[in-house]
Residue frames as qw, qx, qy, qz and C-alpha x, y, z in Angstrom:
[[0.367, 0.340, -0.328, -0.801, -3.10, 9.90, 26.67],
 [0.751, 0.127, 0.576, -0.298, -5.67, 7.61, 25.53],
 [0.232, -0.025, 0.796, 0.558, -5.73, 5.42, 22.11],
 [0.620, 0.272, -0.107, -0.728, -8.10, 5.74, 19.77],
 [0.024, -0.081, 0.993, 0.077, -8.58, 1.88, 20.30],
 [0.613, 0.318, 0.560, -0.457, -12.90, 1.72, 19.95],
 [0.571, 0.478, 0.644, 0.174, -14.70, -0.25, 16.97],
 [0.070, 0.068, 0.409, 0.907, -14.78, 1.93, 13.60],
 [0.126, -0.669, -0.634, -0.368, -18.54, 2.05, 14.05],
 [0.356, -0.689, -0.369, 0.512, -17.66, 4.64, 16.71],
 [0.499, -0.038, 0.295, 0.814, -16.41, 7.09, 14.07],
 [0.373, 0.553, -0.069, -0.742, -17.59, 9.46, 11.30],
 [0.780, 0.301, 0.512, 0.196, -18.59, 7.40, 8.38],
 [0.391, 0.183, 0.441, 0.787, -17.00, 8.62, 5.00],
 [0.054, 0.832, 0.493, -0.249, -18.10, 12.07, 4.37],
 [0.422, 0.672, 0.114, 0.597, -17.60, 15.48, 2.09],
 [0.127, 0.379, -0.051, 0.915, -16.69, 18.97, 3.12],
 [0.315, -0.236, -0.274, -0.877, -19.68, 19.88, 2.84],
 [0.594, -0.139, 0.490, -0.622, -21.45, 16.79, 5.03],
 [0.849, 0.051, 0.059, -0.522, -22.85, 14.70, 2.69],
 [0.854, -0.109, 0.507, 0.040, -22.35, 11.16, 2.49],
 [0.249, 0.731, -0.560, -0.300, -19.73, 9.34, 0.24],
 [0.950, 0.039, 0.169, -0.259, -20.08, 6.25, -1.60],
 [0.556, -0.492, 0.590, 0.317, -16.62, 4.19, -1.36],
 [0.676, 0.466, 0.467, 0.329, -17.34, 2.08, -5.12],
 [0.381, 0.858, 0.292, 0.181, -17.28, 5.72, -6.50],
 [0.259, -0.893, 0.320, 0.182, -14.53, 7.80, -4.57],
 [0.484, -0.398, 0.654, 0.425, -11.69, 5.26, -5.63],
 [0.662, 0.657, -0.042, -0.358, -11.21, 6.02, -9.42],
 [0.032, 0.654, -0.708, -0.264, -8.69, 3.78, -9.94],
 [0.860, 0.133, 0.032, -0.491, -10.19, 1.36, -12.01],
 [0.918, 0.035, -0.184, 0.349, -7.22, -1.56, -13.02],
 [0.725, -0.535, 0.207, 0.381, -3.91, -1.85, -11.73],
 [0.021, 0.949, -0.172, -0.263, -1.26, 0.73, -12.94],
 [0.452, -0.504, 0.713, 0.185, 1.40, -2.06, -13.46],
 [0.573, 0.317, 0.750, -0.091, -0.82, -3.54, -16.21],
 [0.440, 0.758, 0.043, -0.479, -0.71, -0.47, -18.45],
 [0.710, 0.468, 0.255, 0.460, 0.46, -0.65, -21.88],
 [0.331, -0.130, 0.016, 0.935, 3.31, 2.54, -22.48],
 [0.032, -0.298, -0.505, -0.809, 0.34, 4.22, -24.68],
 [0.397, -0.681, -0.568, -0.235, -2.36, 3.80, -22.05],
 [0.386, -0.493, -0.293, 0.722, -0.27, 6.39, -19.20],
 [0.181, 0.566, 0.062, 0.802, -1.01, 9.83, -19.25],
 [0.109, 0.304, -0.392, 0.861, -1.04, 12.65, -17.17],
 [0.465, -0.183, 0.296, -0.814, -3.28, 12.39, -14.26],
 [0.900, -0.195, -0.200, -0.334, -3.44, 9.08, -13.92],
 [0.819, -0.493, 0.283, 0.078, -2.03, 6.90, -11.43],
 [0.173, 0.803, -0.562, -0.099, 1.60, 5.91, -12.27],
 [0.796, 0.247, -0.549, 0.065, 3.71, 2.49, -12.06],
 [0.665, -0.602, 0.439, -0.050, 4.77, 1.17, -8.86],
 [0.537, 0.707, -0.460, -0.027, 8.30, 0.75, -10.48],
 [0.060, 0.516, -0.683, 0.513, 10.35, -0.33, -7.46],
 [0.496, -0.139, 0.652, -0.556, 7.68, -2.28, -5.59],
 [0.040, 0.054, 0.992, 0.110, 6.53, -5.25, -7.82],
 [0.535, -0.497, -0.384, -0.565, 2.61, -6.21, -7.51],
 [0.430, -0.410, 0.463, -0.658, 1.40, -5.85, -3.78],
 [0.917, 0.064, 0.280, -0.277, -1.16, -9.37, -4.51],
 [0.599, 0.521, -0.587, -0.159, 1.15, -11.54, -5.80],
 [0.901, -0.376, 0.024, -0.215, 1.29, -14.90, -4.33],
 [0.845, -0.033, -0.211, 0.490, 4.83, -15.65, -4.29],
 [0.238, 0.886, -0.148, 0.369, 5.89, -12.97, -2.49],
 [0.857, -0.104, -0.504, -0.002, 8.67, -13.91, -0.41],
 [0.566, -0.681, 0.003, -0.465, 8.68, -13.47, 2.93],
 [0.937, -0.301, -0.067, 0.162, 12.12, -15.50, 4.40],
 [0.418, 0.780, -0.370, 0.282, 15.11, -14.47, 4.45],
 [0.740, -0.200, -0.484, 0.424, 18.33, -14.14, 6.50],
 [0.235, -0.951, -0.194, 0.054, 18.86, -12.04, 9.41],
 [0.504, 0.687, -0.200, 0.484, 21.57, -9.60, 8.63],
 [0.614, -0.163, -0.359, 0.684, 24.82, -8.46, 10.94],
 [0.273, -0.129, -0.165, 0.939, 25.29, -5.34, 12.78],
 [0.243, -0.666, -0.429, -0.560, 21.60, -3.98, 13.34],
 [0.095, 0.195, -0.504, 0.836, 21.98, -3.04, 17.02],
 [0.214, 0.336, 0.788, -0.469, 18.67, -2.16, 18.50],
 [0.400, 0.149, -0.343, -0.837, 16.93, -2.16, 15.26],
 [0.544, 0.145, 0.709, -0.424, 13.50, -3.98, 14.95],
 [0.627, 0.749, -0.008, -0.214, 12.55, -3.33, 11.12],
 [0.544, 0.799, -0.254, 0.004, 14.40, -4.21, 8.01],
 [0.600, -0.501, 0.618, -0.084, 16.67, -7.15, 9.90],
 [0.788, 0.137, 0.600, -0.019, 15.80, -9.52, 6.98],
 [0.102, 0.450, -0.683, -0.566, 18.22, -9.76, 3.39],
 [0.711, 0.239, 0.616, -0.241, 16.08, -11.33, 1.00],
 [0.613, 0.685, -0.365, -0.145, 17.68, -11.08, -2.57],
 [0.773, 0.283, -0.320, 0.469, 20.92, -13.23, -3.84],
 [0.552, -0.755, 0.270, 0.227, 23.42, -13.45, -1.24],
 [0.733, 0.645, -0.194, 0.089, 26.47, -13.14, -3.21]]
């Protein structure tokens, strides 16, 4: 089976239904960062909090840890990074 390994100019560019063309600035309506709201500024149909996951761009995210016991032939998710207690 083959990949789908060629350049992105080989694609479809963004596009409606319907055909016509779609301008990226304008599709993404999320205009600030959900984590940023005030309690008063959520409401319904709008993006939510990314409770559990922190900010994505943050510059200290950290990215060492130790490698944990008894993973077998796992490849993912080897690395404890919080307090070791």
């Amino acid at each position: 089976m083959a990949k789908n390994i060629k350049p992105a100019s080989a694609y479809a560019k963004p596009h409606t239904m319907s055909g016509g063309s779609v301008n990226l600035k304008d599709a993404i309506s999320i205009k600030q960062d959900p984590n940023t709201l005030k309690a008063g500024d959520l409401k319904v149909g709008k993006p939510g909090p990314r409770v559990s996951m922190g900010d994505p761009n943050a510059e200290d995210v950290k990215t060492t840890g130790i490698e944990t016991r008894g993973n077998g032939a796992a490849t993912k998710g080897r690395i404890a990074r919080g307090p070791m207690a």
